[in-house]
C-alpha positions, 0 to 999 in steps of 0.5 A: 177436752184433753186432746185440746190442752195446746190450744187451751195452753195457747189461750191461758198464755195470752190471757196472762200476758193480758193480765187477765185471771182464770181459773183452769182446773190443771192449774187450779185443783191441788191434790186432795180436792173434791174436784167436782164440788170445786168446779161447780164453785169455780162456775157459780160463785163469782165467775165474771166470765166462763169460756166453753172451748169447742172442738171436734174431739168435743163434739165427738164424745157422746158422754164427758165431763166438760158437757156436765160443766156446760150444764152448769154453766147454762144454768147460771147464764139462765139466771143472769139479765137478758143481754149479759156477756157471760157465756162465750163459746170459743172454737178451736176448728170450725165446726159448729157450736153446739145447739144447747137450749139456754131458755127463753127461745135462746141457744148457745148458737145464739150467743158471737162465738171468738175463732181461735185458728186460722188466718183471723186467729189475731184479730179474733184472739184480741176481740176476746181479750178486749170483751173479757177485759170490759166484762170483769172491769179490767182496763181495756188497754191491754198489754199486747200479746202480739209475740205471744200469737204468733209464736204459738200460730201454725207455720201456715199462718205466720206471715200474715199474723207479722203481716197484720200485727206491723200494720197495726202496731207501726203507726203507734208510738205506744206500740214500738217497744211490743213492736220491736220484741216481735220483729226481734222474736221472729228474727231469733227463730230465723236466726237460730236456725240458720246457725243451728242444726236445722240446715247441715251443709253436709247431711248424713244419707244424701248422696252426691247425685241426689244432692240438687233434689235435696238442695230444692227442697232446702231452698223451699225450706229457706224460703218458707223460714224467712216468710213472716219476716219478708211480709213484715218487711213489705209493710215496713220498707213503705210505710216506717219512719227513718227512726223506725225502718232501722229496726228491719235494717237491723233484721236484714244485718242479722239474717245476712250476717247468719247466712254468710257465716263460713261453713264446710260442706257441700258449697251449693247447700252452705250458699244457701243459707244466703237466700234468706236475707236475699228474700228479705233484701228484694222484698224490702226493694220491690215495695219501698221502690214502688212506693217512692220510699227512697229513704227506706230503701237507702236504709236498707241497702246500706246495712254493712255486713261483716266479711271475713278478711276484709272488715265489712261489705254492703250487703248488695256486695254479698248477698246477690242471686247468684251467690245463694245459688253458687251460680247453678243454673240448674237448682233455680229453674227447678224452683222457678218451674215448681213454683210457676206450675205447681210440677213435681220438681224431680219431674222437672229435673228429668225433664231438663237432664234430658233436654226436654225442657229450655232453660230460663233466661233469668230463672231466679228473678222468675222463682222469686217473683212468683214466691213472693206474689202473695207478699204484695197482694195488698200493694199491687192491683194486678199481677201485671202490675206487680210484674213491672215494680218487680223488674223496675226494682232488680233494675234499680237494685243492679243500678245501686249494686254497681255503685256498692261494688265500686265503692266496696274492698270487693270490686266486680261489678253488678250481680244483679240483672233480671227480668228487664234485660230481655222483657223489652227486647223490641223497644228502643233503648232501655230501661236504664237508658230511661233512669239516666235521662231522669237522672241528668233532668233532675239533677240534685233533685233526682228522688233518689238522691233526695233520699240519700242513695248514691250519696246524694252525689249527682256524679255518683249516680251517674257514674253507676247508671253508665256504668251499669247501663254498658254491662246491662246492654251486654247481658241483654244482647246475650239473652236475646 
């Protein structure tokens, strides 16, 4: 139908990137034709396949002329061996195929039908790619059309399209270079926004007083941009190979790199064009620190990025929490709230202006952690779980920045101190206590320092965990 041309647009694009031919009549009538008598041609002289696409506006139209094709279509499947791939409904929603009589006790309701939308929209759009292949004879060792997917997915389906398709494509030698275009594709569209128009950091019509509301809804935005890539980088930080992991190392230099870019404007709005890499540095930590990835997360954290001035930075020396928040407390405990509750965020503004409502103790920590649960659905086995890799990784993180920040042109200590400097408030020590006696057993053959943190220098890390220890307990004592 013609209210369904961007699907069927989506599905002719893949079938070329496939190398697979067809006939379409947009693309296939010239002017002048008799276009009934060439379409019955199309179906009945030598198609190796037909696709009968269904939607709602198909099921809704009593009279048409694709029902007539379909007539068509049935009575050349009728004439073909019991068996035979030929006739394949494809469904555009998921309403029900309709119920045509195809002969011998069969209808088109018998026949496996392929789901071009919704989560499954990947693996459903490959396994009609793969039965078209075998029913015409064409190698079945397609070319990928993994970018193509996912650039024409819905904003809803993005992440878990990126999510499976580097799961799929990262164990494969075959497949690095389609592996790489699709990473690099979905980083461009991040990076194409931030430096575009699409984030103004001095937006005609906002008045200064509704500029933190306006600065939540940018900070969803954000995070809703950065999405795929994050859920890329889950897979990546624990499962890629030094040669590999470079390519999303590479991702979080180029996000970083747009996001730190200096703007004019409102300070709080241009700070945030920040928190897309700061979503895709925690969510590198979170499963690479989980994993035991030191390698992966050394990778990533030594990703050095251009600083005006000053030649270049490590990345946990520029991008950090409170720095994509310009140290407003008030914006992230609005998100975290939101986020946690499901609560209307000018309700929560209201509530925290009039004193209604305390403040978060660590309320950016609290915001990404809810944000990022679905990323590591597949990782963590409970939410509790996921709570404690989540905190042992900012401490991890903190412990790591501290080093950067004594090694870095900018010197000021650690930015990062999150859920774990009040959620064992009534033990004995602390964690950071527990990963310097790690630290001074292990000696050389501390994880870490296997997987080149620090330097691989036993010193080092000790230097940093001590360091960072001191102004941990400190932080601590002011949060209980």
């Amino acid at each position: 139908m013609k209210e369904d041309t961007a699907a069927v647009d989506s599905l002719c694009r893949i079938l070329d990137r496939a190398g697979i031919p067809y006939w379409r009549d947009r693309k296939d009538l010239a002017p002048g034709d008799a276009w009934r008598a060439k379409i019955r041609s199309a179906i009945r002289d030598g198609s190796l396949a037909f696709l009968a696409c269904f939607s709602d506006q198909s099921r809704a139209r009593g009279k048409s002329y694709m029902n007539e094709e379909l007539t068509i279509a049935v009575d050349e499947f009728r004439q073909r061996p019991p068996g035979a791939t030929w006739l394949i409904p494809v469904r555009f929603d998921d309403g029900e195929v309709p119920d045509w009589d195809l002969g011998a006790g069969r209808s088109l309701t018998d026949l496996n039908y392929s789901d071009l939308f919704g989560e499954r929209y990947a693996e459903e759009v490959a396994g009609l790619i793969a039965s078209v292949a075998s029913v015409i004879g064409a190698n079945s060792e397609v070319p990928d059309q993994a970018a193509e997917v996912v650039a024409g997915a819905q904003p809803d389906d993005r992440a878990e399209l990126m999510r499976r398709h580097t799961k799929r494509m990262l164990p494969n030698p075959e497949q690095r270079i389609a592996l790489d275009d699709l990473v690099r594709q979905e980083t461009r569209r991040v990076v194409d926004a931030l430096t575009g128009p699409a984030f103004p950091t001095s937006p005609e019509g906002v008045p200064r007083s509704e500029m933190l509301p306006f600065a939540v809804r940018r900070a969803i935005d954000m995070a809703k941009l950065v999405e795929p890539l994050c859920w890329s980088m889950q897979v990546a930080a624990r499962w890629a190979d030094p040669s590999t992991i470079e390519l999303w190392a590479g991702v979080l230099k180029s996000v970083a790199t747009a996001g730190l870019k200096i703007q004019s404007g409102y300070t709080l709005l241009a700070a945030l064009r920040s928190l897309p890499a700061l979503c895709l540095l925690t969510t590198g930590a979170v499963a690479a620190h989980a994993s035991g990835r030191w390698d992966n997360l050394h990778a990533l954290t030594s990703v050095m990025i251009p600083d005006a001035g000053r030649g270049s930075e490590p990345v946990l020396n520029l991008v950090t929490p409170w720095h994509a928040f310009d140290s407003n407390e008030t914006l992230p405990n609005v998100l975290a709230r939101s986020e946690r509750d499901g609560s209307d965020a000018p309700a929560q503004f209201e509530s925290l202006e009039a004193g209604r409502m305390p403040k978060l103790l660590t309320p950016i920590s609290e915001w990404m952690l809810n944000w990022m649960r679905p990323c590591f659905d597949e990782q963590f086995a409970s939410h509790d779980e996921y709570e404690g890799a989540f905190a042992a990784a900012e401490t991890f993180l903190g412990v790591m920045s501290e080093d950067a920040a004594s090694r870095g042109a900018v010197r000021f200590g650690s930015a990062w101190y999150g859920r774990d400097t009040w959620r064992d408030r009534h033990r004995e020590g602390n964690v950071v206590d527990d990963l310097i006696a790690e630290a001074e057993a292990a000696k050389e053959a501390w994880p870490p320092l296997v997987g080149g943190l620090f330097g691989r220098d036993e010193k080092r890390a000790l230097s940093a965990l001590r360091s960072y220890r001191a102004n941990f307990a400190e932080v601590a004592r002011k949060r209980w």
